[in-house]
Kinemage of the C-alpha trace (Angstrom):
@kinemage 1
@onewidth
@group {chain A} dominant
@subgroup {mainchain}
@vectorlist {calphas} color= white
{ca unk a 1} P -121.365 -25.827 254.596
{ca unk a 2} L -120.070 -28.929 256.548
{ca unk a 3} L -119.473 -26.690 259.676
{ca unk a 4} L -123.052 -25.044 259.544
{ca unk a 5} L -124.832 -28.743 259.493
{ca unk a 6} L -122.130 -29.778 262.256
{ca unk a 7} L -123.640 -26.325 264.372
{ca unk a 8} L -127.229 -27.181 263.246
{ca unk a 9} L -127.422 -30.568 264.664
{ca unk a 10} L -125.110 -29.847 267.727
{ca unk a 11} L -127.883 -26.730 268.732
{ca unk a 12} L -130.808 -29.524 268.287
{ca unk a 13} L -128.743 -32.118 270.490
{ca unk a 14} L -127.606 -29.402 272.889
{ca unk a 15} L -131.924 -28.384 273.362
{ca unk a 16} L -133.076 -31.715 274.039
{ca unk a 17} L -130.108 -33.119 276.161
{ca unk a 18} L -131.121 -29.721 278.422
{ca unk a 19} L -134.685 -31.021 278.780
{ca unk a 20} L -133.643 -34.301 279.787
{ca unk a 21} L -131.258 -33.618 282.009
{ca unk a 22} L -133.845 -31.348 283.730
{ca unk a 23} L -136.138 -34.487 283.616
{ca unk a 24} L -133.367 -36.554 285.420
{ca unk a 25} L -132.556 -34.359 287.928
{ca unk a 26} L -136.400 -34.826 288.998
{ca unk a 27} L -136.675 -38.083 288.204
{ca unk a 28} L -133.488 -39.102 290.843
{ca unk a 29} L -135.977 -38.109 293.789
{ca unk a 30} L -138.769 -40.565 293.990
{ca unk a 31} L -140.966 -38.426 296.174
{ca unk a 32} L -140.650 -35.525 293.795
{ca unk a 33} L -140.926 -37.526 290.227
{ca unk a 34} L -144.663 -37.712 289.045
{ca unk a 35} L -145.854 -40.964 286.713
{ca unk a 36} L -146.144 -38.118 283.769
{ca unk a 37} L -142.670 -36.985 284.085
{ca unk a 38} L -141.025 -40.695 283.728
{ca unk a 39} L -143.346 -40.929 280.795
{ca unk a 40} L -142.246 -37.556 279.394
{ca unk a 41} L -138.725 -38.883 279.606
{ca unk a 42} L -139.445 -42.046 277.961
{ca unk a 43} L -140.641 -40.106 275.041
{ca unk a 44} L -138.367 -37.649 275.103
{ca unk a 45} L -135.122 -39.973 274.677
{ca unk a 46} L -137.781 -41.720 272.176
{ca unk a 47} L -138.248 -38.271 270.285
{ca unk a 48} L -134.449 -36.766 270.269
{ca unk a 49} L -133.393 -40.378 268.678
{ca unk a 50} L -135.809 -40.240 265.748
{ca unk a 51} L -135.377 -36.848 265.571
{ca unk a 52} L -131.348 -36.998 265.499
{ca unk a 53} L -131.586 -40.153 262.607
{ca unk a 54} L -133.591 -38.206 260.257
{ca unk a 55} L -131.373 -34.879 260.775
{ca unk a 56} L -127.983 -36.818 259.932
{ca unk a 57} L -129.576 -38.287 257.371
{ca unk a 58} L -131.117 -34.951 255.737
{ca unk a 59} L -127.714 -33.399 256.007
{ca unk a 60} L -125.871 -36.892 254.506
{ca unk a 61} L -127.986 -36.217 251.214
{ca unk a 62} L -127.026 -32.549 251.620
{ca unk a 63} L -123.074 -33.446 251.792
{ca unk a 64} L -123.820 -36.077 249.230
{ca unk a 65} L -125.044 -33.198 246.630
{ca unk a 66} L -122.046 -31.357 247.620
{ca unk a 67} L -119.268 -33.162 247.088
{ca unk a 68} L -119.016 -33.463 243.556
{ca unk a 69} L -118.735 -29.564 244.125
{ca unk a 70} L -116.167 -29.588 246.611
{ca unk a 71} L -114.488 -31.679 245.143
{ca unk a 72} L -113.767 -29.815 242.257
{ca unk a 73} L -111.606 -26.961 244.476
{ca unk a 74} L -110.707 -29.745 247.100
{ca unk a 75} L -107.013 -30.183 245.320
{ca unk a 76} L -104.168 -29.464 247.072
{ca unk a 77} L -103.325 -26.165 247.188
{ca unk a 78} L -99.761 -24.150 246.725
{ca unk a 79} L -98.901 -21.784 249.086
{ca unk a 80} L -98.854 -18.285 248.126
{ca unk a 81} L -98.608 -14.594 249.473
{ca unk a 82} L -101.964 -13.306 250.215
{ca unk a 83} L -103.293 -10.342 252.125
{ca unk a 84} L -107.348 -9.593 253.381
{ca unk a 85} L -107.173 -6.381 251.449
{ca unk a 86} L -104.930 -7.454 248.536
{ca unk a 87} L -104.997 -6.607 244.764
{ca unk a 88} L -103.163 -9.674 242.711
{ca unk a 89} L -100.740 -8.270 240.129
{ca unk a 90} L -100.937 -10.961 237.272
{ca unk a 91} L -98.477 -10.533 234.715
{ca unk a 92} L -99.310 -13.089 231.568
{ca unk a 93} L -96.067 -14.477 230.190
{ca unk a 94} L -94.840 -16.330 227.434
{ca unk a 95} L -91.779 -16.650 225.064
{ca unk a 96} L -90.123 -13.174 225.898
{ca unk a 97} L -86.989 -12.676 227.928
{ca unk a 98} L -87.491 -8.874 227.985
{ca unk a 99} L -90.280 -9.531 230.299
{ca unk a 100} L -87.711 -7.784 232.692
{ca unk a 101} L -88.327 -4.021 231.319
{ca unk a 102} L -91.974 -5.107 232.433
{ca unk a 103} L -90.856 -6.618 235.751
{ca unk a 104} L -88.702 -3.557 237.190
{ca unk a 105} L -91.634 -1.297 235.912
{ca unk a 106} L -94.190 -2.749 238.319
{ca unk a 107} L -91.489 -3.189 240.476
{ca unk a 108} L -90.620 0.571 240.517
{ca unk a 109} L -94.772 1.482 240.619
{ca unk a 110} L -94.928 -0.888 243.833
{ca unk a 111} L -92.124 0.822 245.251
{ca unk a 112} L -93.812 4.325 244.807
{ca unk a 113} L -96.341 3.355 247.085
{ca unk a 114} L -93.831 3.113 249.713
{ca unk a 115} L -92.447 6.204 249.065
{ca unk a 116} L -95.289 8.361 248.925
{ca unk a 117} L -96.756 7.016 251.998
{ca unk a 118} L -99.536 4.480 251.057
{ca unk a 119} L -98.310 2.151 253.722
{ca unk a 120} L -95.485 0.788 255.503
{ca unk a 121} L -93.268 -1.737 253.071
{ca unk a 122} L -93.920 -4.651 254.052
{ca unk a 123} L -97.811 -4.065 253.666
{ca unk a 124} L -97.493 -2.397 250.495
{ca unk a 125} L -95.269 -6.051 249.335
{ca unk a 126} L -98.456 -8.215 250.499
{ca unk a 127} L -101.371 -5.974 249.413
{ca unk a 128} L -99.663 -6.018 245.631
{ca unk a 129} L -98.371 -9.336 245.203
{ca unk a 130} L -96.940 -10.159 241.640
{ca unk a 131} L -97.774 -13.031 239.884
{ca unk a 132} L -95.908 -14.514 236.127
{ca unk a 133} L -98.156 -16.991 234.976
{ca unk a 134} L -95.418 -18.955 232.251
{ca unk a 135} L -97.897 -20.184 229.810
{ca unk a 136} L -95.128 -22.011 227.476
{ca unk a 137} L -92.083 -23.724 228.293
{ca unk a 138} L -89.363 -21.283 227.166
{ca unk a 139} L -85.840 -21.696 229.718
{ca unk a 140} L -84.748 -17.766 228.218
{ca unk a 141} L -87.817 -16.411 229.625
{ca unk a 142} L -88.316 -18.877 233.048
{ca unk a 143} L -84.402 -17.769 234.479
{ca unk a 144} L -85.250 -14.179 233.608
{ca unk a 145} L -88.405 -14.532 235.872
{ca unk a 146} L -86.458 -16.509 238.703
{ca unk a 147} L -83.809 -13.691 238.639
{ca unk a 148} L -86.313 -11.709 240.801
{ca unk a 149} L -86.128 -14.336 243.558
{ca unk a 150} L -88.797 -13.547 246.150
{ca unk a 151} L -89.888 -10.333 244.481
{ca unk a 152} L -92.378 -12.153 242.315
{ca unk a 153} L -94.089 -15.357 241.981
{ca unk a 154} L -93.579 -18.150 239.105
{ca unk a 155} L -96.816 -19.691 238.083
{ca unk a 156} L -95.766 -22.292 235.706
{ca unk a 157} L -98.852 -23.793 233.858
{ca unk a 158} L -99.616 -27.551 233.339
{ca unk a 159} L -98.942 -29.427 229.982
{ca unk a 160} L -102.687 -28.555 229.349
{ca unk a 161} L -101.844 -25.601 228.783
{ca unk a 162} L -98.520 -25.001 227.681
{ca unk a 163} L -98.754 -28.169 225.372
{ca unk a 164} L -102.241 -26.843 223.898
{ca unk a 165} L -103.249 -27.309 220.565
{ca unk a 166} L -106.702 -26.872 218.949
{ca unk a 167} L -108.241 -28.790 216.960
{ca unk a 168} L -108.604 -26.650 213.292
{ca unk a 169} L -108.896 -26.842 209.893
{ca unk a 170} L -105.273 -26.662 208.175
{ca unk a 171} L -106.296 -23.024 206.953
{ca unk a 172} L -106.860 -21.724 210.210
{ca unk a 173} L -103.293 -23.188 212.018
{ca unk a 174} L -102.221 -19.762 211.740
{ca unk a 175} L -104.408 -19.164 214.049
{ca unk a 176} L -103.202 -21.610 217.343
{ca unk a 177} L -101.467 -18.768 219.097
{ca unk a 178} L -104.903 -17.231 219.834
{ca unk a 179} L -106.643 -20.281 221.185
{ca unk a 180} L -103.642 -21.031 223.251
{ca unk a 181} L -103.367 -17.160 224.590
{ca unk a 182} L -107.020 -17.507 225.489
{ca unk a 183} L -106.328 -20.922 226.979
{ca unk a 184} L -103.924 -19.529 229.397
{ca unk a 185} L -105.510 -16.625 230.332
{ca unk a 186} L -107.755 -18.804 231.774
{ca unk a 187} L -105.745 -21.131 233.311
{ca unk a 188} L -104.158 -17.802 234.918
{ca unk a 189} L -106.848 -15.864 235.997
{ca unk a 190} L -108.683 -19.113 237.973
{ca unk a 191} L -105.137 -19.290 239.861
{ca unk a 192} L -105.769 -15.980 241.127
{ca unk a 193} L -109.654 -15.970 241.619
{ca unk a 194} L -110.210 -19.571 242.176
{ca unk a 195} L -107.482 -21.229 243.851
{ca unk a 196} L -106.155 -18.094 245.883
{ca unk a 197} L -109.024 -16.217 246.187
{ca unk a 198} L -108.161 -12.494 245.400
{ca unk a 199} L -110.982 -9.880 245.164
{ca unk a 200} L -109.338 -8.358 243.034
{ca unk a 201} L -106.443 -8.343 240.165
{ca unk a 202} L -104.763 -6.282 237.878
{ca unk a 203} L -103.710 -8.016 234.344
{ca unk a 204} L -100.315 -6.967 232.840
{ca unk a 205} L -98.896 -8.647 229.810
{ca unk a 206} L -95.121 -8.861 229.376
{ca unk a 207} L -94.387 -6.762 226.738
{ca unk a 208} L -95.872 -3.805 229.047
{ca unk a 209} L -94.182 -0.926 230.422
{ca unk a 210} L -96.116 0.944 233.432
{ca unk a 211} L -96.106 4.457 234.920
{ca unk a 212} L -94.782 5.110 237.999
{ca unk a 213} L -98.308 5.948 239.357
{ca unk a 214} L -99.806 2.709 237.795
{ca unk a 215} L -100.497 0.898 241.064
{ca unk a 216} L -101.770 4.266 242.191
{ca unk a 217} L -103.852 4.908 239.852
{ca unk a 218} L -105.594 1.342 240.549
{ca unk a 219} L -105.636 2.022 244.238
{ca unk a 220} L -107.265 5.372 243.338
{ca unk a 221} L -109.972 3.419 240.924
{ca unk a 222} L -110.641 -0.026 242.900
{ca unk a 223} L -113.483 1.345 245.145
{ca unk a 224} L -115.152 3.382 242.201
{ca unk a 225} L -115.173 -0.459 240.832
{ca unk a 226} L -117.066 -1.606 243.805
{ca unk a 227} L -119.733 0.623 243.871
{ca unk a 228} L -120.644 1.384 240.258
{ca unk a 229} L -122.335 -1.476 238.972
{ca unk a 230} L -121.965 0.225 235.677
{ca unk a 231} L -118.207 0.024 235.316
{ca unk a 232} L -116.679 -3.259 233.689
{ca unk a 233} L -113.162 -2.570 234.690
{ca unk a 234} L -110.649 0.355 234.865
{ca unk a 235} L -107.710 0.307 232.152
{ca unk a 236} L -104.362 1.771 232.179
{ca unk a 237} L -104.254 2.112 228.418
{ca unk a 238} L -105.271 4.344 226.101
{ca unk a 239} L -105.657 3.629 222.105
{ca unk a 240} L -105.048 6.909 221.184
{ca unk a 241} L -102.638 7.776 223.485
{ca unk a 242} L -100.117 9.306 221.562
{ca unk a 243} L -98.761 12.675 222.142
{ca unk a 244} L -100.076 14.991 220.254
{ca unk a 245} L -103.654 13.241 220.401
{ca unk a 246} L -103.455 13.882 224.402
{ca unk a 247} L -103.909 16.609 226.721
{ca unk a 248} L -100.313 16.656 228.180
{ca unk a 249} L -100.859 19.113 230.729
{ca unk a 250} L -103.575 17.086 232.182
{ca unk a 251} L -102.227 13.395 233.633
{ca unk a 252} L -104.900 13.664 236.343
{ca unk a 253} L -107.765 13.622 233.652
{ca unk a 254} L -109.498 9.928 233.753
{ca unk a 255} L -112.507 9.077 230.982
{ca unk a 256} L -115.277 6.434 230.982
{ca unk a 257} L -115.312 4.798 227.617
{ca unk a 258} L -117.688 1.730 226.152
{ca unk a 259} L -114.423 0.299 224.376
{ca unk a 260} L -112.610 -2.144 226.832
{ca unk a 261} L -109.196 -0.977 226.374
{ca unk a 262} L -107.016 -4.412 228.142
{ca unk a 263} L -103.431 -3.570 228.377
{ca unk a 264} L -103.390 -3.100 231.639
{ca unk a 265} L -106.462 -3.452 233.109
{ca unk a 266} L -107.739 -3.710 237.254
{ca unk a 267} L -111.186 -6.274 237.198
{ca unk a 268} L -112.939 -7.718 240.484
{ca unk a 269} L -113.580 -11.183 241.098
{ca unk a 270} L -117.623 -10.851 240.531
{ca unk a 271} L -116.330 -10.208 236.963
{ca unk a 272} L -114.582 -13.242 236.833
{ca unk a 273} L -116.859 -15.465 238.002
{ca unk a 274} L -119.430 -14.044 235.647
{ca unk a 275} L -116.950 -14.582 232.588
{ca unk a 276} L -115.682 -17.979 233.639
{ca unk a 277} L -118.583 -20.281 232.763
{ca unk a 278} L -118.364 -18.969 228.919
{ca unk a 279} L -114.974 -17.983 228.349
{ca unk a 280} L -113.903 -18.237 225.325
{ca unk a 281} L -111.437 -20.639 223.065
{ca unk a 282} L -109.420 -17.693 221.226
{ca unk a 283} L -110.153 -13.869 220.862
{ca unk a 284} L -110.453 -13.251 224.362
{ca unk a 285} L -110.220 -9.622 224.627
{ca unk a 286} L -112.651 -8.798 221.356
{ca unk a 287} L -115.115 -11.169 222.828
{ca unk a 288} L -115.073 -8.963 226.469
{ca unk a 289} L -115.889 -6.031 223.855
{ca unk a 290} L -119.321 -7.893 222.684
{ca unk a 291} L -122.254 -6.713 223.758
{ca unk a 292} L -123.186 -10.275 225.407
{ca unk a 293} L -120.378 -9.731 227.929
{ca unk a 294} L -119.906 -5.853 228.123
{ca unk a 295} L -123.899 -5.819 228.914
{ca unk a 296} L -123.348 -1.549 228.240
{ca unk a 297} L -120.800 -1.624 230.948
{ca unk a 298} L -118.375 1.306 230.706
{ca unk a 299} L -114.224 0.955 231.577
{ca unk a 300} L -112.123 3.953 233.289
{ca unk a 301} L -108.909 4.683 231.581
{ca unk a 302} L -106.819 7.912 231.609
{ca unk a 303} L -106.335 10.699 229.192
{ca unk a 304} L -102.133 10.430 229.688
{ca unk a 305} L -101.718 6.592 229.001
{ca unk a 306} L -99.979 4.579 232.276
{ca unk a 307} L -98.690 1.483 230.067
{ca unk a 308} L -97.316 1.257 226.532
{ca unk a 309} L -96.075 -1.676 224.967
{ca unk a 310} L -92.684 -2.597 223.451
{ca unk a 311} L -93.841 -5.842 221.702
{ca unk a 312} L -93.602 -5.736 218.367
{ca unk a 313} L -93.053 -9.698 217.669
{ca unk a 314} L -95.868 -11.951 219.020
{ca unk a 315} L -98.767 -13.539 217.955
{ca unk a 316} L -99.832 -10.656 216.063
{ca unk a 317} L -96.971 -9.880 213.994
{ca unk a 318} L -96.889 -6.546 214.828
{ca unk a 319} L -100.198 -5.969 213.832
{ca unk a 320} L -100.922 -1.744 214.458
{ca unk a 321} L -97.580 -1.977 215.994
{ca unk a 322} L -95.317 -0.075 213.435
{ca unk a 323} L -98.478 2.573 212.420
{ca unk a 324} L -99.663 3.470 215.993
{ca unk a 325} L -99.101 1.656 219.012
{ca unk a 326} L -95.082 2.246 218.763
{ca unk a 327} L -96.492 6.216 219.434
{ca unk a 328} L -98.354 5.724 222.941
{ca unk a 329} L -96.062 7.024 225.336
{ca unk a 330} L -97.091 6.090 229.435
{ca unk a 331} L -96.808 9.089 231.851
{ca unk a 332} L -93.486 8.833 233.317
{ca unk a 333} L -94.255 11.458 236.475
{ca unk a 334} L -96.834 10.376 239.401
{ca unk a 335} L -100.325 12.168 240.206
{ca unk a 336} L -101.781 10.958 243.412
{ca unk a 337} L -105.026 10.130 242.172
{ca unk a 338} L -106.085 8.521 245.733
{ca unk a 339} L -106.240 12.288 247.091
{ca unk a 340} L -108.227 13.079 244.652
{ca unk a 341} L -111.702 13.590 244.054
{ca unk a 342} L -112.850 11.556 241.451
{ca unk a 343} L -116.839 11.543 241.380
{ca unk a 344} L -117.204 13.269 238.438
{ca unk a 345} L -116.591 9.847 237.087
{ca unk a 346} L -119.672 8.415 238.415
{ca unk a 347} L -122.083 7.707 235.312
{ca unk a 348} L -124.907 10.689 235.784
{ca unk a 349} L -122.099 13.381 236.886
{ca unk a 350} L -120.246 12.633 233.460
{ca unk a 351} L -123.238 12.419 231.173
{ca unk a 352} L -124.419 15.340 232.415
{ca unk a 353} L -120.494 17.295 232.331
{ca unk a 354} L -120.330 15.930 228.689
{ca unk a 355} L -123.431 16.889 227.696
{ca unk a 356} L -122.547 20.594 228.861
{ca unk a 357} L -119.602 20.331 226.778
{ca unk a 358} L -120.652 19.417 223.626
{ca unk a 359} L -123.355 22.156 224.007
{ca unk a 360} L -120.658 24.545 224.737
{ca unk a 361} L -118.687 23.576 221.877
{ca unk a 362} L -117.617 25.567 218.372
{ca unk a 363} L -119.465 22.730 215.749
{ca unk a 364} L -117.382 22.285 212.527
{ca unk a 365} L -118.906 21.024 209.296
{ca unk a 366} L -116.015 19.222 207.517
{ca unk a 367} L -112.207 18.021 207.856
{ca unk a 368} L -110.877 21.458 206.222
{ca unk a 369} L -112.890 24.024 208.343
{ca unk a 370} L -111.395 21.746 211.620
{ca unk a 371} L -107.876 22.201 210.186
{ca unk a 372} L -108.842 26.132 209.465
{ca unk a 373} L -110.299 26.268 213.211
{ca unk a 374} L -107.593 24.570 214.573
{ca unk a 375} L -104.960 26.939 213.443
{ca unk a 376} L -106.838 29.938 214.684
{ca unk a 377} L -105.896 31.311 218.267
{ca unk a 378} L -108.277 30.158 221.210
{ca unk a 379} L -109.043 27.172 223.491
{ca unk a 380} L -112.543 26.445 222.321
{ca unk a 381} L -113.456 23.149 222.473
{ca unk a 382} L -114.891 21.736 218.878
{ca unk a 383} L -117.258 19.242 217.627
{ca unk a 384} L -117.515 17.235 214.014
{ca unk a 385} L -119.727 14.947 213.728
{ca unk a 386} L -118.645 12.145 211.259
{ca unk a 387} L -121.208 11.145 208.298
{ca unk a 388} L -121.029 11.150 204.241
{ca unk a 389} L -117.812 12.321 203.387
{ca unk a 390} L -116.821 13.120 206.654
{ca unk a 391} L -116.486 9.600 207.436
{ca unk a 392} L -114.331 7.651 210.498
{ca unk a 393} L -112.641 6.272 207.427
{ca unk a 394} L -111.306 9.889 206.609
{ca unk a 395} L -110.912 11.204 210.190
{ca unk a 396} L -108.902 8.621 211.126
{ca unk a 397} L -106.122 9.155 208.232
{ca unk a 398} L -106.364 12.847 208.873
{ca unk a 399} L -106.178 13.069 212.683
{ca unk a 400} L -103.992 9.831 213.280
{ca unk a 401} L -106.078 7.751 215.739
{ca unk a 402} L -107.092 4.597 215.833
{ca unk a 403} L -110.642 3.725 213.658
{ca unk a 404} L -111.065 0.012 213.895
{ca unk a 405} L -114.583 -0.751 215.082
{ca unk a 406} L -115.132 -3.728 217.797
{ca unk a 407} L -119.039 -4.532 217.974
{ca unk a 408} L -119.857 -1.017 216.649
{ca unk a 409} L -117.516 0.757 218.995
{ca unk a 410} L -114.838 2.994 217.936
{ca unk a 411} L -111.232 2.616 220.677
{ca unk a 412} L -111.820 5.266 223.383
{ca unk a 413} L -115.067 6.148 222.247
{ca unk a 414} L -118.107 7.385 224.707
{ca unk a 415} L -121.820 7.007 223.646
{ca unk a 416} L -120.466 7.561 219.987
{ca unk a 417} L -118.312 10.335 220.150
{ca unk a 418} L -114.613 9.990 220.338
{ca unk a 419} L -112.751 12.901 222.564
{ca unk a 420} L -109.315 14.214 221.426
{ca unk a 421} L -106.730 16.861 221.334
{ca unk a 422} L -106.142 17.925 217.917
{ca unk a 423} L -103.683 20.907 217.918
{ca unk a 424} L -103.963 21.705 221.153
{ca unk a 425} L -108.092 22.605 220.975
{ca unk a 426} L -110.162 19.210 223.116
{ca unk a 427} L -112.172 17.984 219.983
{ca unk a 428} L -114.545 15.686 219.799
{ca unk a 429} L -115.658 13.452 217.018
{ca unk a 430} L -119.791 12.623 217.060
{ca unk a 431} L -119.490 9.177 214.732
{ca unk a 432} L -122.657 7.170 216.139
{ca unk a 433} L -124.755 6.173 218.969
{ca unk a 434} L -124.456 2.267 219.593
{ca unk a 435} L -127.463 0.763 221.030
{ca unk a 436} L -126.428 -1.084 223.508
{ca unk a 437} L -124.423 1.580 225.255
């Protein structure tokens, strides 16, 4: 801003001092200099004066407006990697030395790219820089991330935010490691969009493990996030990921789903600054899921999970940990998913395709007929749409998946239905139709 009113009033000097040095150069010959043209020159130096005092001032209350602004991003700044078309690997850390299983597993997706020819090393290193924000001061977990020397990047947050602690009633203490979680995902994610600037980043926790064709999977999915205003972000995760619940054979297959997933997830920096001003104190990840901030925006995420997690202790004390999310197993082979086509992702193309399919689709009326169906031979995909006693209550303790609901939306669900692969037939469970998807 200061450099465009610097140009501003240097083009306004630059015009006038032209017209009066074209007005001296006459007025230096006496013969040739007419009583109008001294007079014109009077007024001209008369005219660019004024005219020059009330543009510095305009542009003094401009700069006074400002600064408050600028003064707010103004700090010094560190130093850090960055490249023009870079995609900040942010890996959220806290009180867990085995952050290193999740270190050498980006590590060994970053050095895929290499090998399979997305670019030369030393590009690939700066387009995917990684990031540990430290949120807590825990020495086990700090010498475990400075073991990787120059192959990541300590962010060590202030006291603010590893010393947090909200103010709450003494019966909801137990709930402190929340607020602070939130607090330094915050703290974290302005590092990257604020103070470095990234346009985009991909969010990692550090009890993650990641596929060997994570980063290319988010290479693959970046520009579909760029064009489709529709999409919220694209996840690595998937909540009911587990074997037998997946189509195996397919690791190319990707979904759009209205449950944000997290666990992994790629989001640009117009998302950020959207969710900045009203981020929230504690439940970060179930307020992205509200319609308020999802605003019926859809997430990619693949039908052969690329992360699973191995943290069982944490602020959650295990919560799903032992009954499900022990069973998601990532992809441990590599599909190049930037060679492939992937429009039938974009949001008309899939409605339509799914649509088709559910048309197409043997409908069953009840649990037992699906488990009779399901034993017969054939591929044909089924349907069973969930209501009375065929509840999501019932599905989910016969077919294993996950049936929490997060602002009316079941985990990996699409416009109310749920897909699936329930012994070895695609299946798809019709529970609801939220409206504001």
């Amino acid at each position: 801003m200061r450099r465009s009113c610097r140009i501003f009033i240097f083009a306004v000097f630059a015009s006038h001092l032209a017209l009066l040095l074209f007005l001296l150069s006459r007025a230096s010959s006496p013969s040739t200099a007419t009583f109008s043209e001294q007079n014109l020159l009077s007024n001209s130096f008369s005219h660019l004066t004024s005219h020059l005092e009330l543009e510095l001032q305009q542009q003094k209350r401009i700069l006074d407006i400002l600064r408050p602004i600028t003064n707010r991003t103004s700090k010094p700044r560190q130093k850090f990697p960055r490249a023009d078309t870079s995609v900040a690997i942010l890996v959220v850390a806290c009180d867990r030395p085995s952050i290193s299983r999740c270190l050498d597993s980006l590590l060994h997706s970053r050095q895929e790219l290499v090998t399979r020819g997305r670019g030369s090393e030393s590009r690939i290193l700066s387009s995917f820089p990684i990031f540990v924000s430290l949120g807590c001061n825990n020495k086990p977990t700090a010498q475990m991330i400075t073991h990787y020397k120059n192959k990541v990047t300590l962010l060590q947050a202030p006291e603010e935010v590893t010393q947090f602690e909200p103010k709450l009633p003494p019966t909801q203490k137990k709930l402190t490691g929340y607020y602070r979680i939130a607090t330094h995902y915050k703290w974290a994610l302005q590092q990257i969009f604020n103070v470095m600037e990234y346009e985009a980043a991909v969010v990692v926790e550090d009890d993650l493990e990641v596929s060997p064709d994570f980063l290319e999977y988010f290479l693959a999915t970046l520009p579909l996030l760029s064009t489709d205003s529709s999409l919220l972000c694209a996840s690595a995760w998937s909540d009911n990921g587990r074997p037998e619940l997946v189509e195996v054979s397919r690791p190319d297959l990707l979904h759009r789903t209205d449950f944000f997933p997290g666990l992994g997830w790629l989001l640009r920096q117009e998302l950020w600054q959207e969710l900045e001003p009203v981020w929230p104190k504690a439940f970060w990840d179930d307020w992205l899921r509200e319609p308020a901030q999802r605003k019926g925006r859809q997430c990619l995420r693949p039908e052969v999970p690329r992360s699973e997690t191995f943290g069982r202790s944490g602020v959650s004390q295990g919560q799903f940990f032992d009954r499900h999310l022990r069973y998601v197993r990532r992809w441990r082979g590599f599909v190049a998913f930037s060679t492939l086509a992937l429009d039938y992702l974009e949001p008309k193309r899939y409605a339509q395709d799914m649509e088709q399919r559910l048309i197409a689709a043997k409908e069953v009326s009840s649990l037992s007929e699906l488990e009779t169906v399901a034993q017969q031979e054939g591929k044909e995909e089924l349907v069973l749409r969930l209501s009375g006693q065929n509840n999501l209550a019932g599905a989910v303790r016969a077919l294993g998946i996950m049936g929490d609901l997060k602002a009316n939306v079941a985990r990996n669900s699409y416009h109310g239905l749920i897909p699936l692969m329930y012994r070895g037939r695609r299946l798809y469970l019709i529970y609801q139709k939220p409206s504001d998807s």
